[in-house]
N, C-alpha and C positions, 0 to 999 in steps of 0.2 A: 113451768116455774123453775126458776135456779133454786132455790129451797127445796122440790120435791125429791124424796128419794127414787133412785131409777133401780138400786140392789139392795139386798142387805145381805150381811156377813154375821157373822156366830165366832164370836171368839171363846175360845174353853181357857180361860184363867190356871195354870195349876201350881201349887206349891214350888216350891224348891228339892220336895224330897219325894213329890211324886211326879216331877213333871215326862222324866224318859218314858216311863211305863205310861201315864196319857197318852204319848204323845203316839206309840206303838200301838196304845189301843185304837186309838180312834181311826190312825191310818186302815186299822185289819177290818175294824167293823164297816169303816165306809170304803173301801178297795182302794184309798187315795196310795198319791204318793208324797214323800214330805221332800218339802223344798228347801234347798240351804238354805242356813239359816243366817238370820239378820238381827241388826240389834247391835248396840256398844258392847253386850255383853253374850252375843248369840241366844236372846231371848224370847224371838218372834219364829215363827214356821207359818206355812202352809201348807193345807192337806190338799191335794193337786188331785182333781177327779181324773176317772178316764178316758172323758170327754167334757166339753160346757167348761163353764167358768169357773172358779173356787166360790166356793160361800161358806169354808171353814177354817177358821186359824186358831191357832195356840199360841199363849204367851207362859213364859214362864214369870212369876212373882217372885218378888225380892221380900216381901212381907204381903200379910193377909191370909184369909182361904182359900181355897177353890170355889171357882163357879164359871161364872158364862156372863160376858157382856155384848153389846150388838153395835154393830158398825152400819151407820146410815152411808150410804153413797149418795152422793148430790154433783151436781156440776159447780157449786158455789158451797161449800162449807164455811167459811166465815159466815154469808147470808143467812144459808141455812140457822146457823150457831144464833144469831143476833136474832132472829123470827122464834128461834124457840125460845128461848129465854121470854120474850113476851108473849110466849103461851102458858108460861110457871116454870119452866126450865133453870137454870144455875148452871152458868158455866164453872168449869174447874180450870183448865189449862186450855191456850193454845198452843200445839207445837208443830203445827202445820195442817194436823189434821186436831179437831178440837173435841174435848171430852166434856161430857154433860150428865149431869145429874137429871131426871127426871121428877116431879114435884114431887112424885113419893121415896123417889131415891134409886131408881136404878140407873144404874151405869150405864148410857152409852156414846158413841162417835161420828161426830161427822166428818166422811172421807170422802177424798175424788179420786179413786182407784177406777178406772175404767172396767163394767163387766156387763155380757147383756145375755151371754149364750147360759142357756138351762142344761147343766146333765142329765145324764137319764138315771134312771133308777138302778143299784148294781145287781146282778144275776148271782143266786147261791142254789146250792143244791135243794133247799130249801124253800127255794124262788126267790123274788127281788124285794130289797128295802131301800129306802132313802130318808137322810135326815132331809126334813121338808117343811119344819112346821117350829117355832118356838114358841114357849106358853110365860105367858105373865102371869104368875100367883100373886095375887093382891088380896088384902083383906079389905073387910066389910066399907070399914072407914074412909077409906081411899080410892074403891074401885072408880067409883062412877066419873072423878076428878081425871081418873088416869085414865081412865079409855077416854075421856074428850080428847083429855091432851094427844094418845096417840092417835087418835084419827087426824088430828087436827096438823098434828108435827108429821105426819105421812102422806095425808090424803090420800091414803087407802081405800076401798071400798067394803061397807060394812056387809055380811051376811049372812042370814041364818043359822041358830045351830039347834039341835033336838033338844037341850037340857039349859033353862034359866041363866045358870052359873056362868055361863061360857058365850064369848061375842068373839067373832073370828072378820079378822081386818086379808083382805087379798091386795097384796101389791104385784109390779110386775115381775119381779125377782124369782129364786127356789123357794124362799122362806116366808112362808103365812105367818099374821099371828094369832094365838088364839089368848086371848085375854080370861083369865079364870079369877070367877070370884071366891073364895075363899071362907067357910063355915066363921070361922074364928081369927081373932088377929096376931099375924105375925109381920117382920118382917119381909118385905118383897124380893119374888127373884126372877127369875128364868129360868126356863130348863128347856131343853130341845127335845121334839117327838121325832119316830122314824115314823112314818107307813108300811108296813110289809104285806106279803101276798099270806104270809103264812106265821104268827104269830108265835105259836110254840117254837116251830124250829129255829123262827129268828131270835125267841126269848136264850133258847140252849146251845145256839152258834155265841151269844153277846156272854153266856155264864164261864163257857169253855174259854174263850179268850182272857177272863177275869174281873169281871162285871160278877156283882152283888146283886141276889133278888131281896128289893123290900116292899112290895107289895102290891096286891090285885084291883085293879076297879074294872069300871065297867066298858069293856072294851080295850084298855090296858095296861099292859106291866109295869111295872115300877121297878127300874132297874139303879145302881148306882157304879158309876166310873171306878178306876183305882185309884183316882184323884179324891173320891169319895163324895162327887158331884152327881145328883140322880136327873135322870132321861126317862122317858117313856116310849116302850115300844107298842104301837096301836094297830087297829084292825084294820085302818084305812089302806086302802088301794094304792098303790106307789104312782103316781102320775106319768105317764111318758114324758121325756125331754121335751120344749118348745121346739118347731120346725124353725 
């Protein structure tokens, strides 16, 4: 289908007064490299792996907070754009590549950037991690509307997970999603998980560079950016690269 996503990409949002130190951090945590930069105002990057395709960008904001929004890849983005909207979607803008609200309100885009190759996971003294995984926080009220919509706006395939809360969509991309539902209502967001081999020393590799610890569950850390955007680093296994 010209509507289905074939990648997805993680944009990390970051202010105006945090965006260099982002932009540094994320490069060191994930071994990328940053790519000149684009943008009328130099306000776009990529963080270049060192192998496989990118599935991570940075934008710098003109106004707002920090966070994270996601970029759908399709062969047909206007398609795409027009199919979601009659799944509960709200277009915002077209400006070649189109931005969309989600029925609960998350931010994200459909683009035709060509990408198919998987990195591998990066090697640290500590053993390997990868961002690999992004989570929807949704509350109670909304979950069940917004996991339709994204199976539906993906065609992802749904699959098991150990604990209630949580329904995890596989595409063919880096980037699963795990959808979480949420005790109590807030706001919706996103946040990005790593996998690592080794938990601890990935939690005190991510503090030394300048990452905030805010807190423990079960399986993983709760870390925050300089941008002041929190991630989670988890027990899972880092996946090898696609052949």
């Amino acid at each position: 289908m010209t509507t289905t996503p074939f990648w997805v990409s993680a944009f990390l949002d970051f202010t105006e007064s945090s965006f260099e130190r982002g932009v540094v951090f994320w490069a060191e945590v994930t071994g990328s490299r940053v790519s000149p930069r684009r943008g009328d105002e130099g306000e776009f990057a990529t963080l270049v792996p060192p192998d496989g395709d990118d599935h991570l960008r940075v934008q710098r904001l003109r106004t707002g907070h920090s966070g994270l929004h996601l970029d759908l890849h399709v062969p047909d983005p206007r398609a795409a754009a027009d199919r979601a909207v009659g799944l509960g979607a709200t277009e915002v803008a077209d400006w070649g590549y189109v931005v969309m609200s989600s029925p609960a309100g998350l931010t994200f885009c459909f683009v035709g950037h060509r990408a198919s190759r998987r990195s591998s996971p990066v090697a640290w003294p500590g053993g390997r991690s990868a961002v690999d995984q992004v989570c929807l926080d949704i509350g109670p009220a909304a979950y069940d509307a917004e996991l339709d919509f994204w199976r539906a706006v993906t065609d992802f395939s749904p699959t098991p997970t150990s604990s209630p809360e949580f329904r995890r969509l596989d595409g063919p991309g880096p980037l699963r999603f795990l959808l979480q539902r949420l005790d109590d209502e807030q706001a919706p967001r996103f946040h990005l998980d790593l996998s690592a081999d080794d938990r601890a020393a990935e939690v005190a590799r991510h503090r030394a560079l300048g990452a905030t610890h805010v807190a423990e569950g079960r399986g993983w850390t709760v870390l925050a950016d300089p941008g002041g955007t929190r991630y989670c680093v988890t027990d899972r296994e880092p996946a090898p690269a696609a052949s």
